[in-house]
VMD Tcl script that draws the C-alpha trace (Angstrom):
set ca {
  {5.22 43.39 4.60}
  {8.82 42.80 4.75}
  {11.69 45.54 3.49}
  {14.12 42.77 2.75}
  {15.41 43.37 -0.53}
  {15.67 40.32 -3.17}
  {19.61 39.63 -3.40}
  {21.11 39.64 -7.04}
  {20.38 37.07 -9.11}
  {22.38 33.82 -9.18}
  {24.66 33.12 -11.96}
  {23.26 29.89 -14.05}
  {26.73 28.76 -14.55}
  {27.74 27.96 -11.14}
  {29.42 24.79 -10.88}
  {28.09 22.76 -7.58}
  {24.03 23.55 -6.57}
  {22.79 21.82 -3.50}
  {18.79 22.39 -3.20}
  {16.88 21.31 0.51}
  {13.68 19.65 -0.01}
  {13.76 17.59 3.42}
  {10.10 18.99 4.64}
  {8.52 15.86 5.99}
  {5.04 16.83 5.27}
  {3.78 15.76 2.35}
  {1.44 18.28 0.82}
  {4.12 20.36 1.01}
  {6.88 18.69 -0.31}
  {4.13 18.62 -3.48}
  {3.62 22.04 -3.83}
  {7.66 22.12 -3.59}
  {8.19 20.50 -6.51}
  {7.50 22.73 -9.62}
  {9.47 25.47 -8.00}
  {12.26 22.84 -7.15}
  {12.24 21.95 -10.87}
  {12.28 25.56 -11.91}
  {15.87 25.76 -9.92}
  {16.75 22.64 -11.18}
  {16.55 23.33 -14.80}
  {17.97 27.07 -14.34}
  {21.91 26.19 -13.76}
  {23.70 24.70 -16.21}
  {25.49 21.67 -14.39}
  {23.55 19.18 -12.31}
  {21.68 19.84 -9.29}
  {22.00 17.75 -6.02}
  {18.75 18.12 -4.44}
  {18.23 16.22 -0.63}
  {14.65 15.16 -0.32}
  {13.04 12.80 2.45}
  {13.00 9.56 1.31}
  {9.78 8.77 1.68}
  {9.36 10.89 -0.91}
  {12.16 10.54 -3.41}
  {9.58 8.51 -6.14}
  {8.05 11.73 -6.68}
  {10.66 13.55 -6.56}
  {12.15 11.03 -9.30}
  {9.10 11.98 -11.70}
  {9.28 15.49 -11.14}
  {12.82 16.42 -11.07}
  {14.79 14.14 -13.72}
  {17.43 16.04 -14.55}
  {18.44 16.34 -10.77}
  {20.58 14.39 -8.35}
  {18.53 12.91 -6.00}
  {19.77 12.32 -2.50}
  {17.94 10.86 0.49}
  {17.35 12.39 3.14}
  {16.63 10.16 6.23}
  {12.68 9.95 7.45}
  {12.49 12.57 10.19}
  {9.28 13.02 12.25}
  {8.24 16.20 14.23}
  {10.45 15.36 16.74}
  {13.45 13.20 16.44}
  {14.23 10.82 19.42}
  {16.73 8.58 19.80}
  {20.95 9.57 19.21}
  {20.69 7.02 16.16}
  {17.81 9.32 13.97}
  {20.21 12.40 15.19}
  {23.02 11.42 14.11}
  {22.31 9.75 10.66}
  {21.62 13.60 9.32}
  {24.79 14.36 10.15}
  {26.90 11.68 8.81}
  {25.08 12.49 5.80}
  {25.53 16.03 5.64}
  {29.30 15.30 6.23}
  {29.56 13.65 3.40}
  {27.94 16.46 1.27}
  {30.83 19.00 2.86}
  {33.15 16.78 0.07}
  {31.42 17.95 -2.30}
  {31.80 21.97 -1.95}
  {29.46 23.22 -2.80}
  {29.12 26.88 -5.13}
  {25.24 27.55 -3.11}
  {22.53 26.30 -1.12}
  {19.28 26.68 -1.48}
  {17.02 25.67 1.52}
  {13.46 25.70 0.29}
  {12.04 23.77 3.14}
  {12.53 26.89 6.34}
  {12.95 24.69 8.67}
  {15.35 24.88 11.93}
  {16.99 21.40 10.75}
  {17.67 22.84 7.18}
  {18.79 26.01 8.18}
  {21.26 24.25 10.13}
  {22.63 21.87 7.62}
  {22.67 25.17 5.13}
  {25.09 26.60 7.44}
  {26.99 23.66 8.18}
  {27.62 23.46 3.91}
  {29.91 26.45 4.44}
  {28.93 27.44 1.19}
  {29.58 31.31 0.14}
  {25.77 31.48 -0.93}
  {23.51 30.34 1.39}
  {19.65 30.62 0.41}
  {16.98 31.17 2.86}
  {13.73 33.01 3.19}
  {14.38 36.23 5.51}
  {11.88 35.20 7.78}
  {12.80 31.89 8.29}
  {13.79 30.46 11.80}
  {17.60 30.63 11.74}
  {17.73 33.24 9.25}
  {21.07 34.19 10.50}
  {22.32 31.27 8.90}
  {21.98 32.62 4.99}
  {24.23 35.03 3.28}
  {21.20 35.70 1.03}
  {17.84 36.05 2.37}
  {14.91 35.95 0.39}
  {11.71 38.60 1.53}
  {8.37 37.01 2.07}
  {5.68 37.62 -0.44}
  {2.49 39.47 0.30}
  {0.33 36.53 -1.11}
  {-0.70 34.35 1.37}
  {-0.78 30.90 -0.05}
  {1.88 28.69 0.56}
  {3.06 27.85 -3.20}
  {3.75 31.86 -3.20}
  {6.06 31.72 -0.51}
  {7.54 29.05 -2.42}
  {7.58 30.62 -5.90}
  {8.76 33.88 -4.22}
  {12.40 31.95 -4.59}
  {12.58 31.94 -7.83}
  {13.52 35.82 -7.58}
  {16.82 34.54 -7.20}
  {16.88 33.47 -10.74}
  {15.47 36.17 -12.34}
  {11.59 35.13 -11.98}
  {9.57 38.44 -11.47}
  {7.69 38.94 -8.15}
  {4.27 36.85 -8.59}
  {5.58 34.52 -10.77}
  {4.06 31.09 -10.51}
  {5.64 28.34 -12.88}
  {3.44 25.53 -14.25}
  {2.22 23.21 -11.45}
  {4.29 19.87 -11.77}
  {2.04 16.41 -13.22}
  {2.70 13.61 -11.52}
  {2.24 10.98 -13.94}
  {3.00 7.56 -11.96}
  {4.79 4.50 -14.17}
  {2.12 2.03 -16.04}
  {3.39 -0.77 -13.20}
  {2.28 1.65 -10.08}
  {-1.18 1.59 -11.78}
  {-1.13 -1.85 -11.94}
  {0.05 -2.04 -9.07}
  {-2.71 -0.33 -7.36}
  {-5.22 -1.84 -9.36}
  {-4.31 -5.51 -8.37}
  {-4.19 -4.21 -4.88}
  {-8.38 -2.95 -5.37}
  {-8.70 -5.95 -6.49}
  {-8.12 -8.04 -3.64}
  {-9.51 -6.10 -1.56}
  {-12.88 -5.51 -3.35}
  {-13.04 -8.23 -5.67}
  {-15.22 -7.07 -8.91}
  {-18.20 -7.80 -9.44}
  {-17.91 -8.87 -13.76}
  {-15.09 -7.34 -16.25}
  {-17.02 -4.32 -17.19}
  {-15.22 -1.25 -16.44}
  {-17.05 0.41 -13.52}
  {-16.16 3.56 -11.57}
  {-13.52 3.60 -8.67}
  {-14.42 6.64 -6.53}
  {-11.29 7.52 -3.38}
  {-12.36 8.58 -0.23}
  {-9.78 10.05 2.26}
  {-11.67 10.63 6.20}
  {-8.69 11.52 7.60}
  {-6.21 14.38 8.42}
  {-3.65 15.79 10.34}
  {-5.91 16.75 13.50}
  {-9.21 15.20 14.85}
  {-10.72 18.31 14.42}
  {-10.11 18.88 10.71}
  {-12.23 15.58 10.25}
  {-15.86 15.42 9.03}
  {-17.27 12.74 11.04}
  {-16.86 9.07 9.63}
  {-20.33 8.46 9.57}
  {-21.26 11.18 6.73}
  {-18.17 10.16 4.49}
  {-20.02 6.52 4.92}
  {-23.05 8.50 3.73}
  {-21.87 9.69 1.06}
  {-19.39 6.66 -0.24}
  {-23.74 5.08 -0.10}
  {-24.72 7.44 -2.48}
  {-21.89 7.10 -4.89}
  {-22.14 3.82 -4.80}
  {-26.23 3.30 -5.10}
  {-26.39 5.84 -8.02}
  {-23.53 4.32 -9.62}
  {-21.84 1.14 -8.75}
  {-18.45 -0.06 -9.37}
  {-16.51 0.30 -6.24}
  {-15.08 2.87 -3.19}
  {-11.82 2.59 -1.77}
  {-10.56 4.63 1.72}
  {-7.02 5.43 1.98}
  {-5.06 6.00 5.15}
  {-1.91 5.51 6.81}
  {-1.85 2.09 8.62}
  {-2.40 4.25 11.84}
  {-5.70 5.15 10.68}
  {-7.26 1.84 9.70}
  {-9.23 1.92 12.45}
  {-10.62 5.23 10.85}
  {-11.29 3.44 7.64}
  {-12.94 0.95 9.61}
  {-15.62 2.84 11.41}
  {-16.25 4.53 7.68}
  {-16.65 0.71 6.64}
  {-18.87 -0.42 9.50}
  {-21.61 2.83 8.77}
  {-22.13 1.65 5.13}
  {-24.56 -0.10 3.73}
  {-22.82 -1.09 0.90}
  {-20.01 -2.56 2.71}
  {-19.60 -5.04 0.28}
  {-18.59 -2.75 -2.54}
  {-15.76 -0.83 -0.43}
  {-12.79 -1.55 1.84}
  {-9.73 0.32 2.91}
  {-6.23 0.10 1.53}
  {-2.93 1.61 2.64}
  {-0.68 2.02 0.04}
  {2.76 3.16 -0.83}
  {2.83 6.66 -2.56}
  {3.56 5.31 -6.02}
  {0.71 3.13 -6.02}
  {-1.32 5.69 -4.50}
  {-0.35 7.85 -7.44}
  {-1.29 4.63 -9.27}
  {-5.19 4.87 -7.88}
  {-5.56 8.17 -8.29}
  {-4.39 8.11 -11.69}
  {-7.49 5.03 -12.16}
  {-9.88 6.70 -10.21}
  {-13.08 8.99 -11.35}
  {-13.49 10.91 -7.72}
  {-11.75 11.65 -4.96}
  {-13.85 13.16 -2.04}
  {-11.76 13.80 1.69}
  {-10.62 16.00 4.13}
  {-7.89 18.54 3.35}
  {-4.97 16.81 3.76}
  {-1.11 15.28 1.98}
  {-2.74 12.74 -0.16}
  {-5.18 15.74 -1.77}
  {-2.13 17.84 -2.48}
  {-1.10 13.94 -4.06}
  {-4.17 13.87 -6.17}
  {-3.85 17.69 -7.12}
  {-1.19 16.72 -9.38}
  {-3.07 14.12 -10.99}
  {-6.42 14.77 -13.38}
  {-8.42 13.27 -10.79}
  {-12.01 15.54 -9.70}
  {-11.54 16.69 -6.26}
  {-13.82 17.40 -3.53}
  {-11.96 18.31 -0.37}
  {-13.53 19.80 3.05}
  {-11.56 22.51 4.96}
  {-12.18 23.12 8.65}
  {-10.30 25.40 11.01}
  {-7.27 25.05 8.48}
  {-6.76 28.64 6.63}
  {-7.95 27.87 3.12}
  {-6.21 30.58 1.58}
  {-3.06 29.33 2.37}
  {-3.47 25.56 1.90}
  {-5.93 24.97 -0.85}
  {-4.34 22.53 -3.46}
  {-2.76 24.56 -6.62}
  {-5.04 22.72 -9.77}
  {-8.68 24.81 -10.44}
  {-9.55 22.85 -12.69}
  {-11.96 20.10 -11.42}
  {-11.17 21.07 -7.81}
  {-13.86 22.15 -5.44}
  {-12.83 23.19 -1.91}
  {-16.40 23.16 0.88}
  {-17.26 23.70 4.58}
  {-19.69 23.98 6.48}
  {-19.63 27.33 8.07}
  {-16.37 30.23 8.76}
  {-14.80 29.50 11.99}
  {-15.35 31.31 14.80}
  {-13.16 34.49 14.70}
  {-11.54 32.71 18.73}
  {-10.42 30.02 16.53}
  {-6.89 29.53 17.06}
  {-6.93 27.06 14.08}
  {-5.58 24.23 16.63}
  {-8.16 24.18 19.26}
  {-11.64 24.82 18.30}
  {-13.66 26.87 20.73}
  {-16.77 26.40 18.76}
  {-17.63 22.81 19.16}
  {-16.08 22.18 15.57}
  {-19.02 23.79 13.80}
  {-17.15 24.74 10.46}
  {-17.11 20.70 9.71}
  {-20.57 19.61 11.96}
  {-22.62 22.38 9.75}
  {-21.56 20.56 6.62}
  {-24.54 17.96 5.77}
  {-24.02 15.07 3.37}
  {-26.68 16.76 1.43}
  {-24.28 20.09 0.67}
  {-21.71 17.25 0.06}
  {-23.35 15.60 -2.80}
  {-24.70 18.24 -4.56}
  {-21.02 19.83 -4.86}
  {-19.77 16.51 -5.98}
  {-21.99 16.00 -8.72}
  {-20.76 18.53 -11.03}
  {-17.38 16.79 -10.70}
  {-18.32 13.84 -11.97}
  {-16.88 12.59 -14.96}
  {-19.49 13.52 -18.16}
  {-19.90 9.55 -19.06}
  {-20.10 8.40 -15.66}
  {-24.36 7.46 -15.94}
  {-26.29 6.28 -12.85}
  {-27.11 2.42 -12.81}
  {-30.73 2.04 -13.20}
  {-32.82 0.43 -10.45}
  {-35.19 -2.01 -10.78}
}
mol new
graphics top color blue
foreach p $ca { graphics top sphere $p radius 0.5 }
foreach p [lrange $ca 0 end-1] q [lrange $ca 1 end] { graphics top cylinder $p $q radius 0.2 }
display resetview
């Protein structure tokens, strides 16, 4: 538990408000959001807010009344003196613009260096951030575990009471990313006729090998949903991880009726958004979905589930297989990966069919 003490309150009137949103994961930058908007709509003049720019669409939909500035795609680990550099021509221009605070919601070692580098009198951080030297105010860490606490836990700097969780941010895409999207499916699983017929989502992968149920039982299952059913099954991924959507592909039997697509986030806001299921591993794009309407089924592994499960209840069922061994250093299993092996198609469908949507009817066989 920490003893930091929550520093007074900010003032709503100050003039210049820079807020950090420059995580490069993308579940996270989700869960950012409605506390980002939260600061955003607190002070009275505008906001800048630097978000990676692979995500500044989102950001766009749920932050409109904020300055939007990109912040240049940075991986794990930056190589090259070009990717280093472009940060910091950046963040020289923002010096211009002196700044009254910044708020670094991201905890990171590159934002708590560009917070300090603002030179701004109020510097924002959470007190047990790496760096933390480098705020003037330093925000205690909850006692909740999940991650959108830790976030939320900011918002004592304008007021918000300890536990307060503001209304999690819908991501409605634009009409065009659903069409969009749509005309994508469609050239990659042509329909069969122009009746409406179900689009179920199925994301196999995730950030580690070992947080992934094997391909073969998502193929399983994607059978099912498509037997019982119809219409049509799409698998999203990275391009990195066709070759994962492939091996889903090869183990189906109704191959014809499914095929993978990688798609910008907008569009992939645009599917979700069209879909009636979404079934995958824990992962960014579920986080995506969370903010959408879309039923959820999502499998957790050696990933702590009290920390990570998406924010939305409703509609949203997290399974596994079986707890993780207590030697599980969530990183490298030590028990042969049993809290995803132990999960059978079988315990799969029967969670998903209460998530189906109420006039979704099986297809009737001949």
């Amino acid at each position: 538990m920490s003893t930091t003490k929550m520093p007074p309150t900010l003032p709503p009137s100050l003039r210049r408000v820079l807020l950090l949103l420059i995580d490069h994961h993308l579940g996270n930058t989700v869960i950012t959001l409605p506390v980002a908007r939260e600061l955003a709509d607190y002070f009275q003049s505008d906001v800048d807010v630097l978000v990676d720019e692979r995500y500044l669409d989102l950001a766009t939909l749920a932050l409109p009344k904020a300055r939007l500035i990109p912040y240049p795609a940075q991986s794990r680990k930056r190589r090259g003196l070009r990717r280093n550099l472009a940060p910091l021509r950046l963040m020289a221009g923002l010096l211009q613009r002196r700044y009254d605070a910044v708020i670094d919601l991201t905890s990171g070692i590159r934002a708590a260096t560009l917070t300090l580098c603002n030179l701004a009198s109020r510097r924002v951080g959470f007190a047990d951030a790496p760096r933390s030297w480098s705020y003037t105010m330093r925000i205690p860490a909850p006692d909740l575990p999940h991650a959108f606490d830790r976030y939320c836990a900011m918002l004592g700097i304008i007021g918000k009471p300890s536990g307060y969780r503001p209304p999690f941010t819908s991501l409605q895409p634009p009409q065009e990313a659903i069409e969009s999207a749509m005309q994508a499916v469609d050239l990659v699983i042509p329909p069969r006729d122009a009746r409406p017929a179900p689009l179920f989502v199925c994301h196999p992968s995730a950030g580690a090998p070992m947080r992934c149920w094997p391909p073969e039982r998502f193929a399983q299952v994607g059978d099912w949903l498509l037997q019982q059913y119809g219409g049509r099954l799409v698998i999203i991924g990275t391009p990195g991880e066709a070759a994962l959507g492939e091996t889903v592909l090869s183990a189906m039997q109704s191959r014809e009726q499914a095929g993978f697509l990688s798609l910008p986030l907008m569009q992939l806001l645009g599917l979700f958004a069209s879909a009636s299921l979404l079934f995958s591993n824990e992962s960014g794009p579920t986080h995506l979905a969370a903010a959408t309407t879309l039923p959820i089924i999502t499998i957790f592994g050696p990933t702590h589930e009290e920390i990570w499960r998406p924010i939305r209840e409703e509609r949203l069922t997290t399974i596994r297989g079986a707890s993780c061994d207590p030697g599980c250093g969530k990183r490298h299993c030590v028990a042969g990966n049993r809290c995803m092996n132990e999960l059978t198609v079988d315990m799969m469908i029967a969670a998903i069919q209460p998530l189906l949507p109420a006039d979704l009817e099986p297809i009737s066989h001949p």
